[in-house]
Structure formats: C-alpha cells, structure tokens
C-alpha positions in Angstrom: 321.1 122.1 228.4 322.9 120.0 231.2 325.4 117.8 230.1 325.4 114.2 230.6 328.3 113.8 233.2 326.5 117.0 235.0 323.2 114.5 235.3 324.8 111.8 236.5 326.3 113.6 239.3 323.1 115.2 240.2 321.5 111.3 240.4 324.5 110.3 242.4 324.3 112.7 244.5 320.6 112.2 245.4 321.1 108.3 244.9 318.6 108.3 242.1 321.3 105.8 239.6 320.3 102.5 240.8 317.4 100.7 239.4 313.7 101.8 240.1 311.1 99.9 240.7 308.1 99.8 238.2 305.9 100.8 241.0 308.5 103.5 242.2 308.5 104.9 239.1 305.4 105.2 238.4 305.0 107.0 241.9 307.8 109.5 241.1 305.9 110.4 237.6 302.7 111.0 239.5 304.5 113.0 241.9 306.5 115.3 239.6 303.0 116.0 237.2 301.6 117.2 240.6 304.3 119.0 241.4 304.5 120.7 238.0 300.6 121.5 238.1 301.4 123.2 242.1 303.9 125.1 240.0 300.9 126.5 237.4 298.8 127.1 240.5 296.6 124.2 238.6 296.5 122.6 242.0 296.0 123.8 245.7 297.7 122.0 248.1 296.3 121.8 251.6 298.5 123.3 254.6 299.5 120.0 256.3 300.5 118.3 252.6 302.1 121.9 251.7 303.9 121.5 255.3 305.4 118.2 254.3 306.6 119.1 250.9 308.4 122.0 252.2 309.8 119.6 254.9 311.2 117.1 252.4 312.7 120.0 250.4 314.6 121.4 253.2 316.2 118.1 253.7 317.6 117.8 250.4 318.6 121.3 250.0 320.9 120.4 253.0 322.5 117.3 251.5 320.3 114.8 252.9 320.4 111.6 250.9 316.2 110.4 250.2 315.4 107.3 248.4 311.8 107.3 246.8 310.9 104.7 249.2 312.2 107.1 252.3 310.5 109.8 250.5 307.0 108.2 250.9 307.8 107.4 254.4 309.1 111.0 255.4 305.8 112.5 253.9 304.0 110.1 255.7 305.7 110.8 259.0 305.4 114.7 258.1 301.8 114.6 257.7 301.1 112.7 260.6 303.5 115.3 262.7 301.1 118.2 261.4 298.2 116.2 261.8 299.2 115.6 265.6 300.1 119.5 266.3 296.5 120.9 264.5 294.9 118.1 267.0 296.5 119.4 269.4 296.4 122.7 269.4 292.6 122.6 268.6 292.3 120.4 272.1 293.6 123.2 274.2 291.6 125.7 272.6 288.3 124.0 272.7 289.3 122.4 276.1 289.6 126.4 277.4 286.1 127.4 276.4 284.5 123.8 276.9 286.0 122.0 279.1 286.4 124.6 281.9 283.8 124.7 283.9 284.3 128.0 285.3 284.8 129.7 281.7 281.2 131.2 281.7 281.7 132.6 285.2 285.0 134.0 284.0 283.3 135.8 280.7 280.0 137.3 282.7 282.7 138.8 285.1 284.4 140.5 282.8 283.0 144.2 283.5 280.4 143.0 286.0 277.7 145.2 284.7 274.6 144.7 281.9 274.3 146.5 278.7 270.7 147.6 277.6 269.8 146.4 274.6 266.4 147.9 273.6 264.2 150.5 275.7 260.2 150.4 274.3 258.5 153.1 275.9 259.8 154.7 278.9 261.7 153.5 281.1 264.6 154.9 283.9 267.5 154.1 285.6 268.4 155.0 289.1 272.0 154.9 290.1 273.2 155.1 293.7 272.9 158.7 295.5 271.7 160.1 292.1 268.2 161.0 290.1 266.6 159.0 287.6 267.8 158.8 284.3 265.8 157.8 281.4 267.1 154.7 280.2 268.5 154.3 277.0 270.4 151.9 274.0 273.6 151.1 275.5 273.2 152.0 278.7 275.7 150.6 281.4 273.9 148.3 284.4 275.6 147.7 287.3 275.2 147.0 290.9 272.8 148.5 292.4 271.0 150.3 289.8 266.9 150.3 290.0 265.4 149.8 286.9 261.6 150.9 286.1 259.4 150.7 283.1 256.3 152.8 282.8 252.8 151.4 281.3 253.3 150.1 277.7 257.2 150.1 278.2 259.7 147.2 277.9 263.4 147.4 278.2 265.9 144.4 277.1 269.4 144.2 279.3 272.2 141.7 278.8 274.7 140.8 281.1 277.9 139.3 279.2 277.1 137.0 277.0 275.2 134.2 278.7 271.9 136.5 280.3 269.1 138.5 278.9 265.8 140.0 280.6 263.3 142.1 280.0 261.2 144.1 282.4 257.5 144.3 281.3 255.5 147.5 282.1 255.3 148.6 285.5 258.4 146.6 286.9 260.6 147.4 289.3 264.0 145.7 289.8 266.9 146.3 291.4 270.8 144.9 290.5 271.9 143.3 294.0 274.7 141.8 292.3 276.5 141.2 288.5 279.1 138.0 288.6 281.4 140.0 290.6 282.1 136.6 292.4 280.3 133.8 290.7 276.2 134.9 290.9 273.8 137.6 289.9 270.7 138.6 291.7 268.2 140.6 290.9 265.4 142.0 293.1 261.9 142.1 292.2 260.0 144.5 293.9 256.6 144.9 291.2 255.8 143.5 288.0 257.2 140.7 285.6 260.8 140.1 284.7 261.0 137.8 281.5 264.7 136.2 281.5 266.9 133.7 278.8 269.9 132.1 280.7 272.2 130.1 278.6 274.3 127.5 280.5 276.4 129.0 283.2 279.7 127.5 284.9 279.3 125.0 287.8 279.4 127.4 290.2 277.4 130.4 289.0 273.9 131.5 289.9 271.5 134.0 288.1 268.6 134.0 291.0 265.7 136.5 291.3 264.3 137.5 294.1 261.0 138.9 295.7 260.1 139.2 299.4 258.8 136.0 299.6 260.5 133.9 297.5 263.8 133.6 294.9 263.6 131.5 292.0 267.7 130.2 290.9 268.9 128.9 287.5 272.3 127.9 285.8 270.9 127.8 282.1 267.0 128.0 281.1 263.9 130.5 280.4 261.8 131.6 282.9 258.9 134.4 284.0 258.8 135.5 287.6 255.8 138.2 288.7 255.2 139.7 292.0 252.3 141.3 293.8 252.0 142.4 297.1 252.4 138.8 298.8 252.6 136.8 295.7 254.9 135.8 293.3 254.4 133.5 290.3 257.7 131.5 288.8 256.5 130.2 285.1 259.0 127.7 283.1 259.2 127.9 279.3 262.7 125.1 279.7 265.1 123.7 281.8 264.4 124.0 285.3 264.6 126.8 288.1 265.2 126.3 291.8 261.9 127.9 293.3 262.7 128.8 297.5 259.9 130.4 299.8 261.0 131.9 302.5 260.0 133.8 305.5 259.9 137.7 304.5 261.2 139.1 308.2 264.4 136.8 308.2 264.9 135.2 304.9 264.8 131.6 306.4 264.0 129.0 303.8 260.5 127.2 304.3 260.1 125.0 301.5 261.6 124.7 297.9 261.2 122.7 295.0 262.3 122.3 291.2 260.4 123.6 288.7 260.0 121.8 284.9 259.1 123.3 281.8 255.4 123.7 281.6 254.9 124.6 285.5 254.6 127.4 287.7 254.7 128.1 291.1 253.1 130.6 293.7 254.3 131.6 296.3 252.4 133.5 299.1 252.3 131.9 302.8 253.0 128.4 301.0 254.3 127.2 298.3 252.4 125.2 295.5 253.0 123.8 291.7 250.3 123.8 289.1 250.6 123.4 285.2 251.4 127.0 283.4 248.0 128.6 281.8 248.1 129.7 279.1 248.6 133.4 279.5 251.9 132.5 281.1 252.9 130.3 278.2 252.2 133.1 275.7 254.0 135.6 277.5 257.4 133.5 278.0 256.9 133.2 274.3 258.3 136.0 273.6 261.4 135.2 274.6 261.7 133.3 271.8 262.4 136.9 270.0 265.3 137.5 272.6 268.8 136.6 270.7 271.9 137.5 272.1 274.5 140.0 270.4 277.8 139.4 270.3 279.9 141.1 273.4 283.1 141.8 271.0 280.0 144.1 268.9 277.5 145.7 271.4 277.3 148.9 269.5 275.7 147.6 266.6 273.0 149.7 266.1 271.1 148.0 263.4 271.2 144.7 264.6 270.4 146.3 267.9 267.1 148.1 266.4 266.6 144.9 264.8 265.9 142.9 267.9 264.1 146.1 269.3 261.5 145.8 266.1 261.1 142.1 266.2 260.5 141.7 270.3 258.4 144.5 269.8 256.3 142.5 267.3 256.6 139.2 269.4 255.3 141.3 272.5 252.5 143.0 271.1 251.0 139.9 269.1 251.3 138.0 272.9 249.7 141.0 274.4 247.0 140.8 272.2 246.3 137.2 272.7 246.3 137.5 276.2 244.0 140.4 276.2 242.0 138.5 274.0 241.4 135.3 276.2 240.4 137.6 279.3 238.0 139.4 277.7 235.4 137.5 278.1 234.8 133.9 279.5 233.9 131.3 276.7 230.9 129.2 276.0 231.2 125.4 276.3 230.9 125.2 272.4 234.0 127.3 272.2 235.4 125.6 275.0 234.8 121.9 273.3 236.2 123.4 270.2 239.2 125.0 271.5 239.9 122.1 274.1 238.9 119.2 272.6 236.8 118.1 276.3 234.4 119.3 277.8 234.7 118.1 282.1 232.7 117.3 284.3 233.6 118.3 288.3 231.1 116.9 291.2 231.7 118.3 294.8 231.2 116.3 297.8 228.5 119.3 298.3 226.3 118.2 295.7 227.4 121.2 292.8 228.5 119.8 289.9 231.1 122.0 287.5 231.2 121.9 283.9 234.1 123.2 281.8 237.5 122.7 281.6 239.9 121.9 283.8 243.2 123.9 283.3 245.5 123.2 286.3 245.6 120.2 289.5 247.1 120.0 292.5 246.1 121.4 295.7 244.1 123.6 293.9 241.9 122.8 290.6 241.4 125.9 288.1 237.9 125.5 285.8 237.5 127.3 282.7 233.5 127.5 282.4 231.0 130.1 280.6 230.8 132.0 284.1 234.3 132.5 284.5 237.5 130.8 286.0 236.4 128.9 289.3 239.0 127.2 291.8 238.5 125.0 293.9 239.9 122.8 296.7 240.8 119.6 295.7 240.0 118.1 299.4 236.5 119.5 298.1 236.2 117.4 295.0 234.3 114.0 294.6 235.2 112.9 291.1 236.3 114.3 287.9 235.1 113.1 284.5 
C-alpha cells in the first residue's frame, strides 16, 4: 500500500492538493471509470481521442504540471490538432484524384494500350508488320493494332480505367492512338463500335472516326456505324461532338452536338433525327458493360462474368431487333404499341397513315407497308 506522506507528494507534485471543484470532481471520476473500462478493453477509444490521451500522458510523465481544468483544455486543443491533420491530409488526397483536372489523362496514359476484356465468337488482332492473331482474354491493344470480329462475334476492350467498347460482328477498327498525349482515336472502317466513356480530364479526347465523319466525347455512351458513305452516331447520354468532313482532305464541313436520344448521319451532309428504336436497344447493352478494376485485370471470373452477362444483354437486344424487322406492323399493333395512330397529307394529294418515328429534314413513317421517308419540304400537315 502507499503510505500517506508518499500520496501527498504524488498530489503535490501533480498539483492535485488544493480544493476541487464539485464539478471538477465529478469530471475527474468520470474520467478515471473510463479510463479504467479502456484498461478492461470494455471501451474502444477512437484514434483522434486515443491520440490525445497519449498526448496528455506524455506531458505528465515528463514533469509537466496539469490542472483538471488545463487537462480539459489540452484534450480539447489535442483533438482539434488531430482533427485539423485528418482534414488535411484527406484534402490533399482527394484534391489529387478530384480536383486535378488532368488526373484521368494521367491514369489512361499509364501503359497507353487496351486490355481485352471478353472475345464472343471470333475475332483477330492485327499488329503492325505481322499476321492476324486470334484475339483473346487479356490481350494487350495498342497503337495501331486492327481489330476484326467475324459474324456472330463481339469482343469487349478497355483502355485504363475510364473507356470501354465493343465491336459488334463484322467490324473493323483500327487503334490510331491510346492517351499517349491526352486523346484516343479509333478508326472505323465497317460495322458498329458500342463505347462507355466515363468522365475524362479537361483536355482529353476519345473520338471515333470514319471517312466521312468523327464523332468526339470527354464522358458519355454512344453507337457509331459505318457503311460505305454513311455513318450513324446514336446517344444513349451525355453528349458527343458529331464533325462531317470532306473524305479527300479532312476539312471540317459542318458539326453539331449530339443529346441523348439523337442520332446523326452523315453521308454528303449532315442531319439530326430522334434515335429509333433499334438504335436505342442496341446502346442498351451497354448497360451490361462495367469496368474492372486496373490494380486486378486478371481476374478471370469476374472477367467471365461480364463475358456471360453482355452476352445475355446482346442476344436478348438482338432478338428484339430482329423481331421488329421482321415484318412491318398493322395499324392495330401500331395503335397498341404507340399509343397514336398519324395522319401525313402531302402537298401531292397522298395521304400517309402510321406512325411517325423521326422529324427534321426528313420524316420516317412506321405504316403496315413498311417504313416510308419523306421530305419534309414535301409535307402539308401532320395530324
């Protein structure tokens, strides 16, 4: 046991002989039960408190003379110094992934090159100077690969961890460039590229290109489909920069910005109509596009995953498209399925009865005989 003239000496020392307060008292009993149930590991203490206790430890074990008062005060003062470092060091963190705007560029540079993700079917990669290789999980992409899918093939790339595409069958691309500066471009040369762009840096650019046109982005999901002379840019969200321009020199004729729910073709103009339908189901399936984590790319079952759900996704989309081209509806099915029926007069005297599907320069008429187009300079009234 500790002797009386021991205990005094100890309360001298730490100044604890002179009266206490009710209210201090009652503090310092509160405080030494908590501290006793630390002890039994009754209680967790949270880092910036457990900071602070070890803080006002230190300064008695080196002499330092703390009232109860001053002990309240240094806790406080302790806890607000942690609080103000864990701010801190949290701001500079989250200030260099979101505050810098050229973080995103930085992260699709690293490697400047793709990683396949899924192959469905066949499909091949052509390197520079070399044969075509069938393409496979994992694969590297870089600049200026070709890629090709044959009928009823698919293949899924991702470049870093900010863009993902997929060619459908019989597509040709090649990788003009990766992010080695601060854009990548691919170009189209036949078939349908399907693409999910999360939101890039200020100054980065994922564009695709065809002879006739070249559709730019920063952060959305978009289709674009060539033909000899055509090419379609559909918008599932955000918007995409949509150029034409001349074939021989690659002068830019006209351009405009594309919203979610539009498409443009391009052949010796450029015009905007609302998306059918058959382009809105097939930029559906990039709803079963997700990402995989750069730090992981070799995780095969998440990896075969994503293969088995797009496949899924593609093949229910596929079916509905094949479905609505099979053959042309009859105005029951049309009045059920649209809700309208419309009625289309031409300054001719023929009068067109279905449904109208797109406007602009050009009108697109669902009706029992087929799709029909037609000039709007031909059109009298609608109704």
């Amino acid at each position: 046991m500790i002797g009386a003239e021991t205990l005094i000496r100890v309360l001298q020392k730490y100044r604890l002989h002179r009266p206490v307060s009710e209210a201090d008292q009652a503090r310092i009993e509160r405080a030494g039960a908590r501290t006793l149930r630390l002890i039994l590991r009754q209680e967790t203490a949270g880092p910036m408190r457990s900071t602070a206790v070890a803080l006002l430890c230190a300064l008695r074990g080196m002499g330092v003379a703390i009232t109860p008062a001053w002990s309240g005060r240094l806790a406080n003062a302790a806890l607000a110094a942690c609080a103000i470092v864990v701010v801190g060091a949290a701001s500079v963190a989250l200030r260099s992934y979101v505050y810098d705007p050229h973080m995103a560029a930085r992260d699709l540079a690293v490697g400047s090159r793709g990683s396949v993700l899924f192959v469905i079917g066949d499909a091949t990669i052509r390197s520079q100077d070399a044969q075509p290789r069938r393409a496979a999980v994992r694969d590297s992409i870089v600049r200026g690969d070709v890629l090709q899918t044959g009928p009823a093939s698919q293949v899924a790339v991702q470049i870093g961890s900010h863009v993902v595409f997929t060619l459908e069958p019989d597509t040709s691309v090649a990788v003009t460039a990766l992010f080695e500066s601060s854009g990548a471009r691919l170009d189209l040369h036949r078939g349908t590229i399907l693409s999910k762009v999360m939101k890039l840096g200020k100054d980065a650019r994922y564009a695709i290109a065809t002879t006739n046109a070249v559709a730019a982005v920063r952060g959305t999901g978009f289709s674009v489909a060539y033909e000899p002379v055509k090419t379609t840019v559909s918008v599932s969200e955000g918007a995409v920069l949509v150029r034409f321009v001349a074939p021989a020199t690659g002068a830019v004729k006209d351009e405009k910005e594309l919203g979610p729910g539009s498409t443009a073709i391009v052949t010796d103009r450029l015009e905007i109509r609302d998306a059918e339908r058959a382009e809105g189901l097939r930029l559906g399936k990039l709803a079963a596009l997700r990402f995989i984590p750069v730090e992981a790319p070799g995780d095969e079952r998440a990896l075969a995953d994503l293969a088995a759900q797009y496949r899924r996704a593609a093949e229910d989309a596929d079916k509905k498209i094949s479905g609505d081209t099979e053959r042309p509806l009859t105005l029951d099915e049309l009045r059920a399925k649209y809700n309208r029926i419309d009625t289309v007069r031409l300054y001719n005297g023929k009068v067109i009865t279905g449904v109208i599907v797109s406007r602009g320069a050009t009108y697109r008429i669902l009706t029992p005989a087929g799709t029909v187009s037609v000039s709007q300079d031909d059109i009298k009234s609608t109704k």
